[in-house]
N, C-alpha and C positions, 0 to 999 in steps of 0.2 A: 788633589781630586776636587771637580767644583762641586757644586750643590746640584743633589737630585732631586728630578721633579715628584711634583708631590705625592704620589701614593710610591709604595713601597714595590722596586722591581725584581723580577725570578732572577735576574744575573748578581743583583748586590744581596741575594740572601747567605746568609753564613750559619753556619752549625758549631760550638764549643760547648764544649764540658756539658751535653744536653739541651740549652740553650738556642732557641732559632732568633737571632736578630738582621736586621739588613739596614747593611753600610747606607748612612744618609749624607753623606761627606763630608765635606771638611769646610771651616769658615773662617773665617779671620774677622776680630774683631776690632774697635776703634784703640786699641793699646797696639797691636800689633800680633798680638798672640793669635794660634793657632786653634783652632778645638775639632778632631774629628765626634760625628755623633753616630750613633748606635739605637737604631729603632727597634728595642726590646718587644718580642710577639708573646703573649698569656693568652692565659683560656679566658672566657668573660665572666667576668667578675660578679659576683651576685652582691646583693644588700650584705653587708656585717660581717664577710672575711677581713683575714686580718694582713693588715696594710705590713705590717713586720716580716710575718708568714710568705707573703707574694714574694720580697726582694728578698728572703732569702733562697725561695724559690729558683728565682727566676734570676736577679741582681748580682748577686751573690760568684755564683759559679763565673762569672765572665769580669768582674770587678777587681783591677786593680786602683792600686792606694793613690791619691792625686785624684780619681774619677767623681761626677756630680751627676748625681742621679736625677730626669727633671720627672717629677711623679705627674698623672695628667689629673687636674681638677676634678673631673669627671668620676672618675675610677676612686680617687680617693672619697667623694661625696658617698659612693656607692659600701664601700668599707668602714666608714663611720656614721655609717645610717643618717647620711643628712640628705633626705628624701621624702618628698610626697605621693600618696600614691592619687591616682584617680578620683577616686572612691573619698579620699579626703579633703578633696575642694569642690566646692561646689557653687558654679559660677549662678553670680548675681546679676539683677536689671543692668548695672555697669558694666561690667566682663562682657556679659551678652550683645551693649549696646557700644561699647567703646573697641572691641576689635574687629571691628568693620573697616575702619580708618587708621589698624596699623598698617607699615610697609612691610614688604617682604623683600628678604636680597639674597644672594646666591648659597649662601649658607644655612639657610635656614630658615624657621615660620616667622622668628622673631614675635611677637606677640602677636601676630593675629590667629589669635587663637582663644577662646572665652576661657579654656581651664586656665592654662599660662597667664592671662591675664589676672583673672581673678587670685590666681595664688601671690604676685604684685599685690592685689590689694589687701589682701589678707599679713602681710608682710608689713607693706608702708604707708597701708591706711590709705581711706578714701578721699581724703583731700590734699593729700600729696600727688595721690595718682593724677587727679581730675587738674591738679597745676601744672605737673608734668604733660599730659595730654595737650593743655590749652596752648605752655611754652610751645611745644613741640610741633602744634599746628601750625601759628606764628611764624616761626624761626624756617619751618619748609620753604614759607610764600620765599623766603630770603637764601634761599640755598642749604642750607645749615641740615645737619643729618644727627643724629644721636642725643639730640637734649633730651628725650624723655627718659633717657638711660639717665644721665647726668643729672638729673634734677630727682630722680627716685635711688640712684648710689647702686656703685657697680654690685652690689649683690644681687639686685635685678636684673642686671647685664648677664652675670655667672648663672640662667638660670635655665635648664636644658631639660629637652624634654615633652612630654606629655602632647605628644604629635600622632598621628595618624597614619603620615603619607611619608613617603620619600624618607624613609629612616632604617639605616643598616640592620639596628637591633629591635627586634619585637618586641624586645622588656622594656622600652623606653615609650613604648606607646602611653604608658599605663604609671610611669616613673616621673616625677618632675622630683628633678636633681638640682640640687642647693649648692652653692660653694659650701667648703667643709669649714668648720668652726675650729679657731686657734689653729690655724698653718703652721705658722714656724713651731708654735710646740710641737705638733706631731711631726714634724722633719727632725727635732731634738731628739725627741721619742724615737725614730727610727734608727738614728746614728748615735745614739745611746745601748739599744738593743743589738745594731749589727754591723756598725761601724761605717756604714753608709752614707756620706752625706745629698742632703737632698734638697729637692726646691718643690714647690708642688704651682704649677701654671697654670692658667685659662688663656688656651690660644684658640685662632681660629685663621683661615684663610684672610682675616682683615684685620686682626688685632692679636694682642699677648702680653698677658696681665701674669705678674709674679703676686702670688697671694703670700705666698711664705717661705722662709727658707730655711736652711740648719744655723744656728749660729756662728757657726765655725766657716760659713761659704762667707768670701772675702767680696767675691765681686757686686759692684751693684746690681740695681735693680735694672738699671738702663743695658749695663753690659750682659748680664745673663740675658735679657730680650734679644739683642743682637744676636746670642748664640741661636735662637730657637726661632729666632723672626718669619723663618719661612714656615715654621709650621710641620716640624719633620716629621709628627707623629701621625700627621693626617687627617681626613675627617670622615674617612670613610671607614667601615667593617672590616679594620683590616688586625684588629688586636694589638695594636702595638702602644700600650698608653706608657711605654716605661722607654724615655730618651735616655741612656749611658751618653756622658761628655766627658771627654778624653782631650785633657790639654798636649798639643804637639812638642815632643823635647826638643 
């Protein structure tokens, strides 16, 4: 089976042991191996449930032994309270004056936005920011896309959220969501508790970043991307933050 397009269709939805997930099919990565994927559906996640709780929930029931759980950035941020709300940033002369002149692209505000912004600066200080701006203006005239990411560290990149418009969930207006602190330990942590090994991701329709994994997942960083490169979890309201990977016998 090839690869399905990206939101999740009524024909690949499937039902077990309680369970609603839908088949996102099957890939073949550069070893040769196979992995079909599983776009596990949950209810949405509030601040400070517990990440263990979910996958036995929801992981659990449909989880055989070989399987790699990829947890989404997001949802985990949300479950280990690495969040800001609204109400705790409050954008400055900078924020105010500097996201005029961010880009915006199919995915998302990207920072043009003063709170987003400001919580950047709040983060990596305001003379990292202001270097990153200047690179980042620079480097446009030349084609070049993403330095200002690269020059303030993908923690800024991981940083979602606190938008207005054009967003699935309403909690996120008001939410600016952090990558979550120590990955791999909390994927140790989860496969400690329930036997589950796991990876926790920042994907998007343009990129896919392995933040952490279980110590016991063998493959790299570069091949787990390959499994997840399209993005099977989505970007849209559809629940599905929990990808099951199933290596092909």
């Amino acid at each position: 089976m090839g690869i399905i397009p990206s939101r999740n269709l009524e024909d690949q939805r499937r039902e077990e042991n309680g369970v609603v997930y839908f088949d996102r099919g099957r890939v073949q990565g550069r070893n040769g191996r196979e992995y079909d994927r599983f776009a596990i559906q949950t209810h949405f996640v509030e601040v400070g449930e517990s990440q263990t709780a979910l996958v036995e929930r929801y992981v659990r029931p449909i989880y055989q032994e070989g399987d790699l759980l990829s947890f989404g950035a997001k949802v985990m941020a949300m479950c280990t309270k690495n969040v800001k709300t609204r109400q705790d940033v409050k954008p400055g002369f900078w924020a105010n004056f500097l996201w005029r002149f961010a880009g915006i692209n199919h995915t998302g505000v990207g920072m043009h936005e003063p709170y987003k912004l400001q919580l950047v600066i709040d983060m990596c200080g305001l003379p990292r920011v202001l270097l990153a701006a200047f690179c980042s203006a620079v480097t446009k005239l030349f084609g070049k896309k993403g330095v200002f990411y690269k020059v303030c560290g993908h923690e800024v990149d991981g940083i979602d959220g606190l938008i207005d418009y054009d967003i699935s969930f309403k909690e996120y207006v008001d939410y600016g969501i952090l990558n979550p602190e120590n990955p791999s330990g909390v994927c140790d942590e989860i496969y400690e508790k329930t036997g589950v090994k796991a990876m926790i991701i920042d994907a998007s329709d343009i990129d896919c970043v392995i933040l952490g994994k279980c110590r016991d997942v063998t493959l790299t960083d570069e091949q787990l991307c390959e499994i997840v490169r399209d993005n099977p979890a989505g970007q849209e309201g559809q629940c599905t933050p929990f990808i099951l990977i199933r290596k092909k016998a």
